[in-house]
C-alpha positions as CSV (number, residue, x, y, z in Angstrom):
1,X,62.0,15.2,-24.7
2,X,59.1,15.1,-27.0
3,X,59.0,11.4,-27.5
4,X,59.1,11.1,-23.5
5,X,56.7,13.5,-22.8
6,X,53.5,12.2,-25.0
7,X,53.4,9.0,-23.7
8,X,53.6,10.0,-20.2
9,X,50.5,12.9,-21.3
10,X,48.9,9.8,-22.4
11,X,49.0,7.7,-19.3
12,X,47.8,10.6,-17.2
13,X,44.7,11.4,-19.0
14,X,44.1,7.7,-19.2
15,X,44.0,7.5,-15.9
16,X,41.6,10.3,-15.1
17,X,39.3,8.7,-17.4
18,X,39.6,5.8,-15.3
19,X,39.1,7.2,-12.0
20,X,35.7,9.1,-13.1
21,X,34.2,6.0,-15.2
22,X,35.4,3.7,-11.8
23,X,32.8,6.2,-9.5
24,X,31.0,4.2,-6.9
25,X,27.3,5.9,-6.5
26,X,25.9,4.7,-3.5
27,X,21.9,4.8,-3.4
28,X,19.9,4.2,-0.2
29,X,16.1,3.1,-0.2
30,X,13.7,3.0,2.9
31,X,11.0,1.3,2.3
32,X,8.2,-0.8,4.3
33,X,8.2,-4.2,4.4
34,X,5.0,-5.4,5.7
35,X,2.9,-2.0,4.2
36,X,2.0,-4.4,1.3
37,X,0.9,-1.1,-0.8
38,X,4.4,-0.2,-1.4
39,X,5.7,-3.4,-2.8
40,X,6.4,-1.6,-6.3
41,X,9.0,0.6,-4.5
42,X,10.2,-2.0,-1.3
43,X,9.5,-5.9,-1.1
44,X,8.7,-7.0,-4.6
45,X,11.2,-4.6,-6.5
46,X,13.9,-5.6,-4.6
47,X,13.3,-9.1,-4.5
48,X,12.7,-9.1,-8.1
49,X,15.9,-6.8,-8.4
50,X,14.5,-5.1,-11.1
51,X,16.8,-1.8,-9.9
52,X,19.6,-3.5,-9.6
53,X,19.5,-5.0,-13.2
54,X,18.5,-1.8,-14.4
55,X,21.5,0.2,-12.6
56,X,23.6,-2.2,-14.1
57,X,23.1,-1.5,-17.3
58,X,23.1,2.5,-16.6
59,X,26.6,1.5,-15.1
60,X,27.7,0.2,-18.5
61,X,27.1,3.6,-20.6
62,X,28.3,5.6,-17.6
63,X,31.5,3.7,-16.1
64,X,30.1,4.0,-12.8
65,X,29.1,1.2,-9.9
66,X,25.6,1.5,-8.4
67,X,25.7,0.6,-5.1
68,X,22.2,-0.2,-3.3
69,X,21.0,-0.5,0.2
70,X,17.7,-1.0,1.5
71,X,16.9,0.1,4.9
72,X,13.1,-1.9,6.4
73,X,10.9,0.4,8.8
74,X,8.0,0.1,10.5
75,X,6.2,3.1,9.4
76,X,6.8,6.3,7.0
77,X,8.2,8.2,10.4
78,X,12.0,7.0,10.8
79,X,12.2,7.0,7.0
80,X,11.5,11.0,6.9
81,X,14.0,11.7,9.7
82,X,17.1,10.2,7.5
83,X,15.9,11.5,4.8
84,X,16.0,15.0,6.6
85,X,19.5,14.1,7.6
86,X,20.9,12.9,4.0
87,X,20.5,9.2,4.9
88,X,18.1,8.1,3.0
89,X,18.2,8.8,-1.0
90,X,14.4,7.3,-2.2
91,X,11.8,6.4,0.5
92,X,8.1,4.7,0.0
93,X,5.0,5.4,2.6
94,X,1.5,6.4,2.8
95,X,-0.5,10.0,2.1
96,X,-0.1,11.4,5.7
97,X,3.9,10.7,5.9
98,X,4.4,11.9,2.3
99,X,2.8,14.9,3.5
100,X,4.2,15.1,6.6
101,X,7.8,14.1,4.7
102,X,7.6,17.6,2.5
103,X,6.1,19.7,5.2
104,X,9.4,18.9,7.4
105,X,12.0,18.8,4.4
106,X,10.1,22.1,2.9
107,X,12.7,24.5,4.9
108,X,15.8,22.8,3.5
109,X,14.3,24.8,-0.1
110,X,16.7,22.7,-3.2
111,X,17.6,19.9,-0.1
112,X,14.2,19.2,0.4
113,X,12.2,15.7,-1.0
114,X,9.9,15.9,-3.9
115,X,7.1,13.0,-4.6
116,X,7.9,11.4,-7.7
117,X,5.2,8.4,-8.2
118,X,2.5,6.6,-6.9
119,X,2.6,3.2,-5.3
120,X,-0.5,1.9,-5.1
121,X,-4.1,3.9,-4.4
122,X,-7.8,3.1,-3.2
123,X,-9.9,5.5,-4.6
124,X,-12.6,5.4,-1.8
125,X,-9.6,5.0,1.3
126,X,-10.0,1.2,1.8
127,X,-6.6,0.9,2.3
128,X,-6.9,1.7,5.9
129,X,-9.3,0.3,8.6
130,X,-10.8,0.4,12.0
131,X,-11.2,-3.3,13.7
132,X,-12.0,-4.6,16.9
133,X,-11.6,-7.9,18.9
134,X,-14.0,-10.8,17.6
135,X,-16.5,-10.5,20.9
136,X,-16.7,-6.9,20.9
137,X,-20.3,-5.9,21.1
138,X,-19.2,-2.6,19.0
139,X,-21.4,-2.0,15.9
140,X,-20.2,1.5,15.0
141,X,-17.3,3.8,15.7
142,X,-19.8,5.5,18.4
143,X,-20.0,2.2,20.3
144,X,-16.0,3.3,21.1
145,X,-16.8,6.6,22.9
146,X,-14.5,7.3,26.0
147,X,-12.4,4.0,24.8
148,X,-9.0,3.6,24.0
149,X,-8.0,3.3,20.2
150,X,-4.7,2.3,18.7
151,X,-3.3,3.8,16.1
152,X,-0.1,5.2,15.2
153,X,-0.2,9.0,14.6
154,X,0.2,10.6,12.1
155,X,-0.4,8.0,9.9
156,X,-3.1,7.5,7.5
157,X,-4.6,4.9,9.6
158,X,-4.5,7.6,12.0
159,X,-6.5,10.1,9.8
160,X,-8.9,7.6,8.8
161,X,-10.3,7.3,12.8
162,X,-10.0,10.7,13.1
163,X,-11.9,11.8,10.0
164,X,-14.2,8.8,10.8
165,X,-15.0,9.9,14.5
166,X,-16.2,13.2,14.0
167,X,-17.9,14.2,17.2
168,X,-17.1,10.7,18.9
169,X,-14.5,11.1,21.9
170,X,-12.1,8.3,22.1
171,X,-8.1,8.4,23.5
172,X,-6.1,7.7,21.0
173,X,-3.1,5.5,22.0
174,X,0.1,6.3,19.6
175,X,1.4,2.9,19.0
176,X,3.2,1.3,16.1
177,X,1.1,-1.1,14.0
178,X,2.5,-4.5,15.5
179,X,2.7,-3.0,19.1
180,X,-1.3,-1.9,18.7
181,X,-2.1,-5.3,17.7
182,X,-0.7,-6.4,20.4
183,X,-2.9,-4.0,22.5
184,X,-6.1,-5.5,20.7
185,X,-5.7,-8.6,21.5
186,X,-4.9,-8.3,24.9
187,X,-7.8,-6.7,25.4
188,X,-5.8,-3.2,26.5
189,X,-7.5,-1.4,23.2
190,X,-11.2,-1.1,22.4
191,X,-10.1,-0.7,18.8
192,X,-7.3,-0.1,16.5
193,X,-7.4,1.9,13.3
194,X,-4.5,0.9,11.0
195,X,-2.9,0.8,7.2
196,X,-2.4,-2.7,4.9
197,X,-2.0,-5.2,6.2
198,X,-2.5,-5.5,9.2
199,X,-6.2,-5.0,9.4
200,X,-6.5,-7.6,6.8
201,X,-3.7,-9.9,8.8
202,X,-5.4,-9.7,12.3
203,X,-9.0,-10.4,10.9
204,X,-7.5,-13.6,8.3
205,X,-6.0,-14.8,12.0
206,X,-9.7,-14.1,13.6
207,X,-8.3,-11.7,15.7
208,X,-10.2,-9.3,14.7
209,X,-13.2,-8.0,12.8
210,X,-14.0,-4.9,10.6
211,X,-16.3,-2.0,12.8
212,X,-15.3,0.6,10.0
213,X,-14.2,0.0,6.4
214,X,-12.0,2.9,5.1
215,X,-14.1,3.1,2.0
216,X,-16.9,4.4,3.4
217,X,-15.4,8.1,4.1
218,X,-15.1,8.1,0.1
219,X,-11.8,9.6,-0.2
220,X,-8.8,8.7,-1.9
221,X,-6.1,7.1,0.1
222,X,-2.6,6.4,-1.5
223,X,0.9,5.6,-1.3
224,X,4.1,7.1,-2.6
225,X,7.5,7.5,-3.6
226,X,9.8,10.2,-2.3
227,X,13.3,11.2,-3.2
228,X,15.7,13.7,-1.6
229,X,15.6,16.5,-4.1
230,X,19.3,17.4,-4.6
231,X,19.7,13.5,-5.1
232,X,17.7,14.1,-8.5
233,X,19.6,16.6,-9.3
234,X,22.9,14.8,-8.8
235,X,21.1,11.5,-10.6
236,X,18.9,11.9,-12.8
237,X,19.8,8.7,-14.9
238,X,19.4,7.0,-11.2
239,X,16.1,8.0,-10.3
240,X,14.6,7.5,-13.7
241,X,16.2,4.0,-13.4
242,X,14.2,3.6,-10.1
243,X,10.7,4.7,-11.9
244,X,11.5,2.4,-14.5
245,X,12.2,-1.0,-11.9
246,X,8.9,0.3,-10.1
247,X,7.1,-0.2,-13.6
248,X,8.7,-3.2,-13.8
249,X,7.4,-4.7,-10.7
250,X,4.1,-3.1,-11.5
251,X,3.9,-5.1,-14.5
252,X,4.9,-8.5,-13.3
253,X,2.6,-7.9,-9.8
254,X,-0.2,-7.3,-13.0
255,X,0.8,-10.5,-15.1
256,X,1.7,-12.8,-12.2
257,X,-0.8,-11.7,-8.8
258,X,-0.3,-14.8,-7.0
259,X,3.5,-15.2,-7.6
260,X,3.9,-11.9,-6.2
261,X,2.1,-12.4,-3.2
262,X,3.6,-15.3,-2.6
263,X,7.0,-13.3,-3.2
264,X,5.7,-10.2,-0.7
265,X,4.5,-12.9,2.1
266,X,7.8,-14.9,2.0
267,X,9.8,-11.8,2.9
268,X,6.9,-10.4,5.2
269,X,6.0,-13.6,6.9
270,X,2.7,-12.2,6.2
271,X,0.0,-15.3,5.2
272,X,-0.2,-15.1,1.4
273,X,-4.1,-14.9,1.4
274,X,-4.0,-11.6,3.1
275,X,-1.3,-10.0,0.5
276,X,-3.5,-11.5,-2.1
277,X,-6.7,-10.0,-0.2
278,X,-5.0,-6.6,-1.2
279,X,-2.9,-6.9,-4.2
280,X,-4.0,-9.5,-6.1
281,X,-6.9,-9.2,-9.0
282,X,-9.6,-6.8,-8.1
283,X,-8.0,-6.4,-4.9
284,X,-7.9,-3.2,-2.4
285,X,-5.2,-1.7,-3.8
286,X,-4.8,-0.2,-7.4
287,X,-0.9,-0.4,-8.4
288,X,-0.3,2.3,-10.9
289,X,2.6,4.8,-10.9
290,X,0.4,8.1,-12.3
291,X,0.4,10.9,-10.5
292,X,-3.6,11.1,-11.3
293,X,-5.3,14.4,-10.3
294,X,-8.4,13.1,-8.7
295,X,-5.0,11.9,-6.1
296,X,-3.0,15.0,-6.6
297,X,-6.6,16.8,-5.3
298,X,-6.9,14.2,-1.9
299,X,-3.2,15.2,-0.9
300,X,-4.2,18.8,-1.1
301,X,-7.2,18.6,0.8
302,X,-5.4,16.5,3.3
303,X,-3.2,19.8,3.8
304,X,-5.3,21.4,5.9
305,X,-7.1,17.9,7.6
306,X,-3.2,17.7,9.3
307,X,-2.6,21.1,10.0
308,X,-5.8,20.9,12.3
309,X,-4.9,18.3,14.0
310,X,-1.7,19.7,14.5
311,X,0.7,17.3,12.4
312,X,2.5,19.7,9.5
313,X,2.3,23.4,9.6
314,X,2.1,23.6,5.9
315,X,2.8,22.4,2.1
316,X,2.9,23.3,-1.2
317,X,1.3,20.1,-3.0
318,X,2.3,21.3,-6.3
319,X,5.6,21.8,-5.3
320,X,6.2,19.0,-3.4
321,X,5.3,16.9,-6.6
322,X,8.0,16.7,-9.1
323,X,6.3,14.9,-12.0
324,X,9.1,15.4,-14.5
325,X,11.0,12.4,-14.1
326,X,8.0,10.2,-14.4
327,X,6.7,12.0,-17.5
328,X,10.2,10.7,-19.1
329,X,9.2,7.3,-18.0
330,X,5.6,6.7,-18.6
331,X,3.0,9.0,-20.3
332,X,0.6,8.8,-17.1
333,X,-3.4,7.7,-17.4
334,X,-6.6,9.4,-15.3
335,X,-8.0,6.1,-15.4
336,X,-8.9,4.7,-11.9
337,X,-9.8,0.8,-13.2
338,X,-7.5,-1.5,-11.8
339,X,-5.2,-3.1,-14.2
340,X,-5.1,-6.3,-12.2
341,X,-8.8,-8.0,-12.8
342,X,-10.6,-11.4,-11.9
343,X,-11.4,-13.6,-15.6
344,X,-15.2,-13.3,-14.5
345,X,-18.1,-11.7,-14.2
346,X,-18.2,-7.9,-13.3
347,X,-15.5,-6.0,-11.3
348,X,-18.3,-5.1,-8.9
349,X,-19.5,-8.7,-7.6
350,X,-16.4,-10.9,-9.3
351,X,-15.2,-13.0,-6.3
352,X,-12.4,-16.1,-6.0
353,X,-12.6,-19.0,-4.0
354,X,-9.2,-20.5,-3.1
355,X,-9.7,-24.7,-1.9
356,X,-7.3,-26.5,0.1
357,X,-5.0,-28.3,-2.2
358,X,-5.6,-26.2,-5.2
359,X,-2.5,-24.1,-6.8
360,X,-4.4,-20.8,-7.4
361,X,-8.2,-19.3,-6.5
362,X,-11.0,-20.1,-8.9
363,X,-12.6,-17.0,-10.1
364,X,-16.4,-16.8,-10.2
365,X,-19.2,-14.4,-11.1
366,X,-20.8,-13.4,-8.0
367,X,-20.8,-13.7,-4.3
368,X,-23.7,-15.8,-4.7
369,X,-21.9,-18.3,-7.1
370,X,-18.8,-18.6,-4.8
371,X,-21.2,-19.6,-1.8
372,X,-22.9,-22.7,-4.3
373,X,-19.9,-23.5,-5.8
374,X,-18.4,-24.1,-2.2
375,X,-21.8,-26.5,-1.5
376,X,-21.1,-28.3,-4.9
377,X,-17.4,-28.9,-4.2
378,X,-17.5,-30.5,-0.7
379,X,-14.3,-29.1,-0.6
380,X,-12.5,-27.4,2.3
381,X,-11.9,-24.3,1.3
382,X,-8.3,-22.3,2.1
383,X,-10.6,-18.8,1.6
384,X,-12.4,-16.4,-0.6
385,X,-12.7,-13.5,-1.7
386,X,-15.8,-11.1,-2.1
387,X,-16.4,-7.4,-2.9
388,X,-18.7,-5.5,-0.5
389,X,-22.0,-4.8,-1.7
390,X,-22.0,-0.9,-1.2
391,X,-18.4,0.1,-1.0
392,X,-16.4,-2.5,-3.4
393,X,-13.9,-3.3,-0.9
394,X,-12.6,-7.0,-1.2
395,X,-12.5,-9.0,1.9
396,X,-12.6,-12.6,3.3
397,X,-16.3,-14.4,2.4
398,X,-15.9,-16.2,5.6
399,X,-15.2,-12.9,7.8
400,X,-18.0,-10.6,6.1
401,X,-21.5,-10.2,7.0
402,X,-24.3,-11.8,4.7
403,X,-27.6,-10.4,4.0
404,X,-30.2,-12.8,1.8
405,X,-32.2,-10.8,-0.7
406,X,-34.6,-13.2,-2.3
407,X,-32.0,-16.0,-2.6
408,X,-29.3,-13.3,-4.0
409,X,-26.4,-13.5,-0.6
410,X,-24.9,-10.0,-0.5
411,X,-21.6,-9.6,1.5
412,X,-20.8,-6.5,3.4
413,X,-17.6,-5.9,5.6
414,X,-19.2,-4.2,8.6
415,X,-22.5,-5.6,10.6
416,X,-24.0,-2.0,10.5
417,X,-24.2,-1.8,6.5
418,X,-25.6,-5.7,6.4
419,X,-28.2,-4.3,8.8
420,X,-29.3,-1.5,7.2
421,X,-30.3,-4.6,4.4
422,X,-31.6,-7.2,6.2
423,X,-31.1,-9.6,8.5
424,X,-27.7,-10.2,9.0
425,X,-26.4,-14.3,8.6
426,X,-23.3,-15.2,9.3
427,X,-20.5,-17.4,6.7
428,X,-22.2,-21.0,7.7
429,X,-25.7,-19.6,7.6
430,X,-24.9,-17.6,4.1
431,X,-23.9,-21.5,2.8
432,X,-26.8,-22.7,3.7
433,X,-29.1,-20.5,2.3
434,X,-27.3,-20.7,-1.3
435,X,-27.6,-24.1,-1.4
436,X,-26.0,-25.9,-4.8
């Protein structure tokens, strides 16, 4: 009886072991395509499959299958209301729908979402602008009194026209991004006030132009990663395995900039010069994973900013951000210089010119240089790229205003702030007066 009895003790606890190490772990990520600041935790990173490659070899010290799904959206929105309802395990979006994300989940106490990282940030808010159609006669955001604005609320697109207005009446029409640039261009919109890319994307397409860059309000703009909280607690080992693909990505959008945009506008069907225009070198976004304070402080103060206006009722900031699992990852910097830089000149006037035919932009010093370098080359040029002269913001040299200070050409990405220095030339006339 003994002899019988072993063996068959054996075989059962055998297969025990084998039906725990055999545990399939499903893991569901919503994520935003075409919001190009998110591309660390949605386009890039699981293009790149840096998760899955990483979950893999979790899966070989556990015994378990990691099974991944990525859900697309729109907007941060849809992504909060499945992660309310358990659907959704990790989920990337902007400032306002992180926000907005804890506020909701904040009743559900332990089942609520925590924000774990950061995406990508602008430390002024350049991430989000207000633009109108090509012939509008608009100068400033009070040119758009008692006209209709798109803008999809509760985003922070949304707070940047609000914040931006002040006093200035407008109706705000709550559209998604694609369906308000829709609205601009059929001429059903005076305005629209959006996130990346889209601003960018309608203005490369001269759809649009720039009436108010996002920069000058001087706050912080970001975007995020959020996880269901009891999904953390379940697993860990996952979501440190998710940090650790987002570094990943990080790193190879740092070492390769134009491989990953062209990665990013394959999937989008977004022009690579406009996800260039935001995350290559120097570009509006900064893609760094540290929860920095000077970003921790923005989210608090946009607490109260959306309970006036109606969109949470209210938030715990340092609750909401569980920083733990990131400190196992990375040790986390204050530093606000983007990683990603153009091999000349200064951050602060470095420009890139990109000519038809050529496999990458040619970095030069200054605006000024990029404009005689064009003249010298004869070249059609595919487009460039140029940091405003006040607020830093990188945009299109052929879509920016010029001002001529005693033969130095300054770009700026509104017609009010060229004003303010001069008389304002446009992309041709800016050529001209550079000369070779």
């Amino acid at each position: 009886m003994r002899r019988l009895l072993l063996p068959l003790l054996f075989l059962v606890t055998a297969c025990g072991t084998g039906s725990a190490s055999g545990e399939k772990v499903p893991v569901v990520i919503g994520y935003q395509s075409k919001t190009i600041n998110t591309v660390t935790a949605g386009t890039l990173l699981r293009d790149k499959g840096f998760f899955e490659q990483r979950l893999k070899e979790l899966g070989k010290k556990t015994g378990k299958t990691y099974e991944v799904t990525w859900q697309d959206y729109d907007t941060g929105a849809p992504i909060t209301a499945q992660m309310i309802a358990g659907k959704i395990d990790i989920g990337s979006m902007g400032d306002f729908p992180l926000l907005i994300n804890g506020s909701r989940t904040q009743k559900q106490g332990e089942d609520g979402t925590r924000m774990l990282s950061v995406t990508g940030y602008n430390a002024k808010g350049g991430l989000n602008t207000v633009v109108v159609p090509p012939n509008s006669t608009a100068k400033t955001l009070a040119d758009l009194a008692g006209q209709k604005v798109s803008a999809s609320v509760g985003s922070a697109g949304h707070g940047t026209l609000v914040r931006a207005l002040g006093d200035v009446k407008v109706t705000v029409e709550n559209q998604q991004p694609s369906v308000g640039a829709s609205a601009l261009q059929s001429g059903n919109v005076a305005a629209l006030s959006q996130f990346v890319a889209w601003p960018g994307a309608l203005v490369f397409a001269k759809q649009a132009k720039v009436l108010f860059d996002g920069s000058a309000l001087n706050l912080p703009t970001l975007h995020g990663v959020v996880v269901r909280n009891r999904f953390t607690q379940q697993q860990p080992d996952v979501v440190r395995e998710f940090l650790r693909a987002q570094l990943d990505a990080t790193k190879f959008l740092h070492e390769k900039p134009l491989e990953a945009a062209e990665i990013v506008a394959k999937a989008t069907t977004l022009p690579v010069e406009v996800v260039y225009l935001y995350n290559g070198p120097n570009g509006v976004s900064t893609f760094d994973l540290s929860l920095k304070s000077v970003l921790r402080k923005a989210l608090k103060e946009d607490v109260p900013f959306l309970k006036s206006i109606g969109n949470i009722e209210e938030l715990d900031v340092d609750k909401f951000i569980d920083d733990q699992p990131l400190k196992d990852v990375i040790a986390g910097t204050e530093d606000l210089t983007n990683p990603a830089k153009i091999a000349a000149g200064e951050p602060a006037t470095a420009s890139e010119v990109w000519f038809d035919g050529e496999a990458a932009p040619r970095p030069v010093a200054t605006p000024t240089e990029l404009l005689k370098l064009i003249n010298s080359e004869g070249k059609k040029v595919r487009t460039g790229y140029v940091p405003d002269t006040e607020l830093g913001t990188r945009w299109f040299a052929d879509h920016v205003f010029w001002v001529n200070d005693n033969g130095k050409l300054l770009p700026f990405t509104t017609e009010a702030a060229a004003a303010r220095h001069g008389a304002v030339l446009t992309f041709e006339q800016a050529l001209a007066a550079a000369g070779k």
